[in-house]
C-alpha positions in Angstrom: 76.4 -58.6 57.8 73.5 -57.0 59.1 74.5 -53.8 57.0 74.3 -56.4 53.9 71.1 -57.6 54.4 69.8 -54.2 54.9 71.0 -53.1 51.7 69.5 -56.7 50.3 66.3 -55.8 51.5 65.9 -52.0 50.5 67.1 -53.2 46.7 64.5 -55.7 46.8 62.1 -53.4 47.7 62.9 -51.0 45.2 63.1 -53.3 42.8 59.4 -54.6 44.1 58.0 -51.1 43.6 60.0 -50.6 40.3 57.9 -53.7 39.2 54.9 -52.7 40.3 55.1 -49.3 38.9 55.9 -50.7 35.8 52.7 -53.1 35.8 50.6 -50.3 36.7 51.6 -48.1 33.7 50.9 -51.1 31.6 47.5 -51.4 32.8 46.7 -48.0 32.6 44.9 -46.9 29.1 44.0 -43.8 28.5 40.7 -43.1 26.1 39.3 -39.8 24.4 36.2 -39.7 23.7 33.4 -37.8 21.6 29.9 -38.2 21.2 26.6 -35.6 21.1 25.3 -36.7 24.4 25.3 -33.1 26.0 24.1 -31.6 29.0 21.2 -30.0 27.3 19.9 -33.5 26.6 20.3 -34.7 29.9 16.6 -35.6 30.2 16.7 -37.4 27.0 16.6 -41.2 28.8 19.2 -42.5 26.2 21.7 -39.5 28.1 20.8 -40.6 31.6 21.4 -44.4 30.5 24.5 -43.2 29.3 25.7 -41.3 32.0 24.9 -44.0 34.1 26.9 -46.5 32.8 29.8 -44.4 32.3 29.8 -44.4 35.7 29.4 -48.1 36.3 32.0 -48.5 33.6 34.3 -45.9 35.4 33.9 -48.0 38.7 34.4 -51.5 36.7 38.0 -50.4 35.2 39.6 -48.0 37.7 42.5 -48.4 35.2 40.8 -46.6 32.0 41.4 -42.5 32.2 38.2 -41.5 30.0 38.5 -38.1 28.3 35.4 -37.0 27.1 33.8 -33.9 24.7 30.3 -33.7 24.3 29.0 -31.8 21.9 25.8 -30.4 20.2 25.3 -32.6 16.7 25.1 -29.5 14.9 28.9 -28.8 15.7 29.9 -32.8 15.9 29.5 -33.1 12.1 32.0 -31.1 11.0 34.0 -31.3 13.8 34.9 -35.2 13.8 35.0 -34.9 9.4 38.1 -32.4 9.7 39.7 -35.0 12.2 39.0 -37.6 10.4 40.7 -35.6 7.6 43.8 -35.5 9.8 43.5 -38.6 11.0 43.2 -37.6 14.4 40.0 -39.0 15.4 39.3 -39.7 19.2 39.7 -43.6 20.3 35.9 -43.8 20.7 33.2 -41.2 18.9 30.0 -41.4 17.3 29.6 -42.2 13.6 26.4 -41.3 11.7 25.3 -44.4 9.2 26.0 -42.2 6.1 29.9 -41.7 6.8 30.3 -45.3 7.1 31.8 -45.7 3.4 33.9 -42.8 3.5 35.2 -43.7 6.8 35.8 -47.5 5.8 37.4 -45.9 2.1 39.8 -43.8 4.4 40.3 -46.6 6.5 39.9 -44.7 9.2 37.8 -47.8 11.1 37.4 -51.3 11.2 34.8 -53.8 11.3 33.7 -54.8 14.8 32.4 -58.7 13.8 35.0 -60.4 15.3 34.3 -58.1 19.0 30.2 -59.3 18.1 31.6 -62.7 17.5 33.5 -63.1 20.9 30.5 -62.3 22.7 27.3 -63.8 21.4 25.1 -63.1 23.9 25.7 -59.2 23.5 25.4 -59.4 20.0 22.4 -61.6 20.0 20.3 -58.8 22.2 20.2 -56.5 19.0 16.8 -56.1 17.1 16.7 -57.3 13.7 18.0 -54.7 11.1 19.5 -52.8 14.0 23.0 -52.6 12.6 21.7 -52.6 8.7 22.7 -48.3 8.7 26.2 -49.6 9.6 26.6 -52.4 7.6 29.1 -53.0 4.1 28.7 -56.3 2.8 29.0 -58.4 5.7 30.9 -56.2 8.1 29.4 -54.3 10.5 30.8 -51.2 11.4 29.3 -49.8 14.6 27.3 -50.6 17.9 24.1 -48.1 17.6 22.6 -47.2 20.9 19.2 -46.0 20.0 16.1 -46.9 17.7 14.6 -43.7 16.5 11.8 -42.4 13.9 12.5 -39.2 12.6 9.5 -37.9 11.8 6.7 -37.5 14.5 4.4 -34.7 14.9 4.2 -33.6 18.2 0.7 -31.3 18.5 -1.5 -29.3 21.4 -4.6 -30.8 21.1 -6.0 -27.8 23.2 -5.3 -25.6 20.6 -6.2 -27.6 17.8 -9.7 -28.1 19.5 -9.7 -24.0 20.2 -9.0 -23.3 16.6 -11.8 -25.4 15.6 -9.8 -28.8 14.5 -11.6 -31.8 16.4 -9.1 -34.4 15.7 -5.4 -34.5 13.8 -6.0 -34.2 10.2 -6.1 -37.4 8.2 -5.3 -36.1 5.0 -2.4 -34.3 3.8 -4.7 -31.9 2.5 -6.5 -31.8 5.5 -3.5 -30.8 7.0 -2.5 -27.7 4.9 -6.4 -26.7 5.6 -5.7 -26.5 9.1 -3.0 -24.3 9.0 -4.7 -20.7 8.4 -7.4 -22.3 11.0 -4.5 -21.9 13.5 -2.8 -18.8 12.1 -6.1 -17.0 12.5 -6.2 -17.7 16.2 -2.5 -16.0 16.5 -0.5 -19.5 16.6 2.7 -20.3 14.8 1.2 -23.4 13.0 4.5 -25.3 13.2 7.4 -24.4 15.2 10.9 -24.7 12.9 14.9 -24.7 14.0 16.3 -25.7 10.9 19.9 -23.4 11.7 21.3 -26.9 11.5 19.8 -27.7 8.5 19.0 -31.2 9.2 15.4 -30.7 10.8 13.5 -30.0 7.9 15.1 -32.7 5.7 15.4 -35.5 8.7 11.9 -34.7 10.2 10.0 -33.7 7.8 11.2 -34.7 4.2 12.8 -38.6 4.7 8.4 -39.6 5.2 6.9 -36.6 3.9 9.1 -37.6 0.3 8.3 -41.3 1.0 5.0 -39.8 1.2 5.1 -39.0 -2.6 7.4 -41.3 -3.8 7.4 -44.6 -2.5 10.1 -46.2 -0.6 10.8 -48.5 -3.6 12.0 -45.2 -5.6 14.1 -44.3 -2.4 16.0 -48.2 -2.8 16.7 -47.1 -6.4 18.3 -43.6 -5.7 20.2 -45.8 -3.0 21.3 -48.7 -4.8 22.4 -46.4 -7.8 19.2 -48.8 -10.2 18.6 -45.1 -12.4 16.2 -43.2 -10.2 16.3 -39.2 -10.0 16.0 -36.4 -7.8 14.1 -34.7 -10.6 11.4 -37.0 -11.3 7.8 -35.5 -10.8 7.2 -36.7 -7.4 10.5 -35.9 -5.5 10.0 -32.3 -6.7 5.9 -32.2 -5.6 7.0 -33.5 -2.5 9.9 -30.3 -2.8 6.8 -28.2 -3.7 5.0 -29.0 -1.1 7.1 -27.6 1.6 7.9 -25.0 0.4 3.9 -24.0 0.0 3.5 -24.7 3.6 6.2 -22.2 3.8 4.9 -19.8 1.5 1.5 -20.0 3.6 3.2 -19.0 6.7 2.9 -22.3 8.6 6.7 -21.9 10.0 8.1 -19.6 12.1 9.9 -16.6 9.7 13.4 -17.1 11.9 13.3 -20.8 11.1 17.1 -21.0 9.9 18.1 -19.1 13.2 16.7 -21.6 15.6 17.8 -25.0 16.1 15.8 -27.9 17.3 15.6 -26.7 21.2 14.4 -23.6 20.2 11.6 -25.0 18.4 10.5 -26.7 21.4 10.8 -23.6 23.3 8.1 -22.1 21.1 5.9 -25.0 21.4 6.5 -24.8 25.2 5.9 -21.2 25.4 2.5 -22.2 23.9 3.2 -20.3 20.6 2.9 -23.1 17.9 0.6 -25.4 17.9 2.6 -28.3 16.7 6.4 -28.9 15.9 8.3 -32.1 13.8 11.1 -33.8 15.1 11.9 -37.5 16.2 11.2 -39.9 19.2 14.0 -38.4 21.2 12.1 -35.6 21.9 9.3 -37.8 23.8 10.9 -37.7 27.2 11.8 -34.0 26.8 8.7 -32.8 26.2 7.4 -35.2 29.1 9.8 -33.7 31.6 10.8 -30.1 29.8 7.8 -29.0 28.9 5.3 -27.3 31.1 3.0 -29.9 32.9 -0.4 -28.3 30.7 1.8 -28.3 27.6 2.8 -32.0 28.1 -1.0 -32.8 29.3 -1.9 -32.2 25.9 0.1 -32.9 23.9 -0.6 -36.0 21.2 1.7 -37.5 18.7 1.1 -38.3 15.1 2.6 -38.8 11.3 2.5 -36.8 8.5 -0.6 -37.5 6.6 -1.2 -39.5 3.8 -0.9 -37.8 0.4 -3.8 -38.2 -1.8 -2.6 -39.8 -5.2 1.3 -40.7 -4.0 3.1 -43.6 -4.3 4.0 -44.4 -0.4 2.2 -45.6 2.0 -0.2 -43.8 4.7 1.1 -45.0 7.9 5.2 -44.7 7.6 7.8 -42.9 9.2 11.6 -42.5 8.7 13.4 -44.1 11.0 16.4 -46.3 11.8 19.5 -46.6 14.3 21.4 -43.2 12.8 24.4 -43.4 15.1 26.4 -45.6 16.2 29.9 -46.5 18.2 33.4 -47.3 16.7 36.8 -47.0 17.8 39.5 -45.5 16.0 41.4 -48.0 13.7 44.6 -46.7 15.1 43.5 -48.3 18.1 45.9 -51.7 19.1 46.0 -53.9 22.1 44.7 -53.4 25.7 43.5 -49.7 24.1 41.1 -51.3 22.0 40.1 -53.8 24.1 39.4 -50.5 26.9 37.7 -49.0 24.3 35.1 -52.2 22.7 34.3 -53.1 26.8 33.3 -49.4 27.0 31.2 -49.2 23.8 29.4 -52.5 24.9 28.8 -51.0 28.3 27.2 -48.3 26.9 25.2 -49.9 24.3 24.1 -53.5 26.1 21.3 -54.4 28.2 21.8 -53.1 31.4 22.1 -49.5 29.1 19.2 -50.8 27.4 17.0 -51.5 30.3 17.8 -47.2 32.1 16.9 -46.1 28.7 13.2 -48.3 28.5 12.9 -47.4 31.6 13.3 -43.5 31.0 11.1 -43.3 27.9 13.9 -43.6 25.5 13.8 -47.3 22.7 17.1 -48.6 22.4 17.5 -50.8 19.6 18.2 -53.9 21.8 15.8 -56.7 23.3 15.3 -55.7 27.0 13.0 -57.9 29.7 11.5 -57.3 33.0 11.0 -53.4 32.3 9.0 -51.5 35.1 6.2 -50.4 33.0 5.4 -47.8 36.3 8.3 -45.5 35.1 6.8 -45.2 31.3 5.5 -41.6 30.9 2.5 -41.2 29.4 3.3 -39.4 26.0 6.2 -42.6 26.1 3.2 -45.1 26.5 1.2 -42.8 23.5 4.5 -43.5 21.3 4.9 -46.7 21.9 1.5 -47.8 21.1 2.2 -45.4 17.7 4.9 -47.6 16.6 2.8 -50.4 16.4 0.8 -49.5 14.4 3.8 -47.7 11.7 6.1 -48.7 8.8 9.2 -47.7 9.3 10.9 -46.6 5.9 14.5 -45.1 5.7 16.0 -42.0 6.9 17.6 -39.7 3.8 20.5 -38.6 5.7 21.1 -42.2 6.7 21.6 -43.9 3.9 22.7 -41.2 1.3 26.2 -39.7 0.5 26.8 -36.8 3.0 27.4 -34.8 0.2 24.1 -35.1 -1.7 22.9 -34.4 1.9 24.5 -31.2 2.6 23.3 -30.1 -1.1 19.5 -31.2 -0.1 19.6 -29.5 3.4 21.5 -26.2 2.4 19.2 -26.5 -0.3 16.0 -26.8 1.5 16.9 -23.8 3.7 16.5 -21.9 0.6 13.4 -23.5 -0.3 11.9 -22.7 2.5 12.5 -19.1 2.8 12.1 -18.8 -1.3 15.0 -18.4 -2.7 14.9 -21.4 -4.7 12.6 -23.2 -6.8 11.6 -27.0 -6.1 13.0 -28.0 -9.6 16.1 -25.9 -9.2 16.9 -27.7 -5.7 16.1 -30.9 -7.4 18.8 -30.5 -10.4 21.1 -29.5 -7.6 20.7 -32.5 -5.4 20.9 -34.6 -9.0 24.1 -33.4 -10.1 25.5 -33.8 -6.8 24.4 -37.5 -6.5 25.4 -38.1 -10.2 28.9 -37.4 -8.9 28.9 -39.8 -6.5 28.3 -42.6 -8.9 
């Protein structure tokens, strides 16, 4: 008897553990992961917000197995497009506003309304026009994480004054007059990585073409409504950079450096001035040497005498955002949407404030003590700007790679504004 219900007992357990084996491999969900939030922007306060609420997330669902890859942006792009080709995308990753139709085409995502819908609150907290770069009709097809403008110029006004230039040109011709003003005094005028060919076009040419153009000729190209690449003031505003080139205002290895190495010469107290967008704020606060930081001011491009845009714009927009794989079902996906809304809600919202970085979501009861200075000097600048759209946002990667390739030539003269323009053109007239 007593050998029976031992026997009872050790089946039951066994079958006890069986069960609860069982349970646990159903809860557990694995997730890979891929994003461009590496280690060499860990100073970048939308990275430390990130990282720590990966970590809150970790501790929240012991059950989720994260895989991640981090990797620089200038590697991410055509990394995740040949997965997507294969379909072989990870469960969570980064999409940039301008794959959004290819992706959706493919069907290689899905819209994330009905996650929004289920919690109002979360979705509520966006800004207005946050998820527009991400947006097909009325599905929305990402959670964006930052709100960024493009186009600032970051400049030592300690060697502006020592080179004679009392205050940060208003004109655009203003401008080109200062740069043999600082060339004279042995400085690089403006510091240039462009090896990823997105700097020049994304920091420089989305406002300094608005510049020229108008933003209403920008919705045209856009929205397909018969505006070209090769009307007159596209190709001045091609013309243009390539005279600042021509004048010697960049660096000669700008396609050899990328954007860190810009700031590297900038830091080193080479150039004078460099372009690039507001997520270098906190890394020049906290990278740069505490002189080079001390005096260093932010501005726009210019306005152009005689164009069509307005003076005070910048591009700028959400740019990225999160999705999940559409080959995502079940408890996966539901892992993988409590993840993205960890990482992109108001708890993530409030780090990033908090560590000089503008997320594009409402956030209250910010310690205004932790704001850097050159943060507080940008934040008071985006009051004060229009905010018009970012080229490699909103147009067809394609015509993008043409313009960007493109203006690597142009900048190192190996190609004519009007030539580069006719390029761009027939590649956008193929996308029609």
């Amino acid at each position: 008897m007593r050998k029976n219900v031992w026997r009872l007992g050790f089946l039951v357990l066994c079958f006890t553990m069986l069960i609860f084996q069982a349970v646990n491999a159903a809860e557990s969900v694995n997730l890979s992961m891929m994003h461009i939030l590496t280690e060499a922007d860990k100073s970048q306060g939308n990275v430390i917000a990130y990282r720590a609420m990966m970590e809150k997330f970790k501790a929240d669902y012991p059950n989720v197995k994260i895989t991640e890859e981090a990797i620089d942006q200038d590697t991410y792009g055509p990394k995740i497009k040949t997965l997507a080709a294969g379909n072989e995308l990870p469960d969570v990753f980064l999409i940039k506003g301008s794959w959004v139709s290819s992706f959706v085409s493919n069907k290689l995502i899905e819209p994330i309304n009905v996650d929004l819908d289920r919690d109002p609150a979360y979705k509520k907290g966006f800004l207005p026009g946050a998820f527009d770069d991400f947006r097909i009709g009325n599905n929305i097809y990402g959670a964006p994480f930052q709100l960024l403008i493009t186009s600032l110029v970051f400049y030592n006004q300690d060697i502006f004054e020592k080179c004679g230039i009392q205050s940060f040109p208003a004109t655009w011709d203003e401008f080109k007059s200062a740069i043999p003003k600082l060339k004279k005094n042995g400085y690089i005028p403006i510091a240039l990585g462009n090896k990823g060919n997105w700097v020049a076009e994304s920091c420089i040419l989305s406002t300094l073409g608005d510049r020229f153009t108008g933003t209403d000729w920008f919705a045209k190209i856009r929205d397909k409504k018969g505006a070209k690449f090769t009307e007159p003031n596209f190709v001045k505003a091609l013309k243009e950079m390539q005279d600042l080139a021509k004048a010697g205002a960049f660096n000669t290895d700008l396609n050899s450096l990328d954007n860190g190495q810009q700031r590297t010469l900038y830091y080193n107290g080479k150039a004078a001035m460099f372009f690039e967008g507001s997520w270098a704020v906190s890394s020049v606060s906290t990278d740069a040497p505490k002189a080079i930081a001390a005096n260093t001011r932010l501005a726009v491009i210019p306005a152009v005498k005689g164009g069509k845009g307005a003076a005070m714009t910048a591009s700028a927009g959400t740019a990225w955002a999160w999705n999940v794989s559409a080959n995502l079902k079940g408890e996966k996906r539901k892992a993988a949407i409590a993840l993205i809304k960890a990482i992109t809600g108001p708890e993530y919202s409030k780090i990033c404030l908090e560590n000089n970085f503008t997320p594009p979501y409402t956030v209250k009861n910010v310690d205004k003590s932790k704001l850097l200075p050159l943060f507080s000097q940008y934040s008071n600048l985006v009051t004060k700007v229009k905010l018009v759209p970012i080229y490699d946002i909103q147009l067809a990667p394609s015509v993008i790679e043409v313009m960007n390739t493109g203006l690597q030539d142009l900048l190192i003269n190996a190609t004519t504004p009007m030539e580069l323009a006719k390029k761009i053109q027939k590649e956008y007239e193929k996308t029609n």
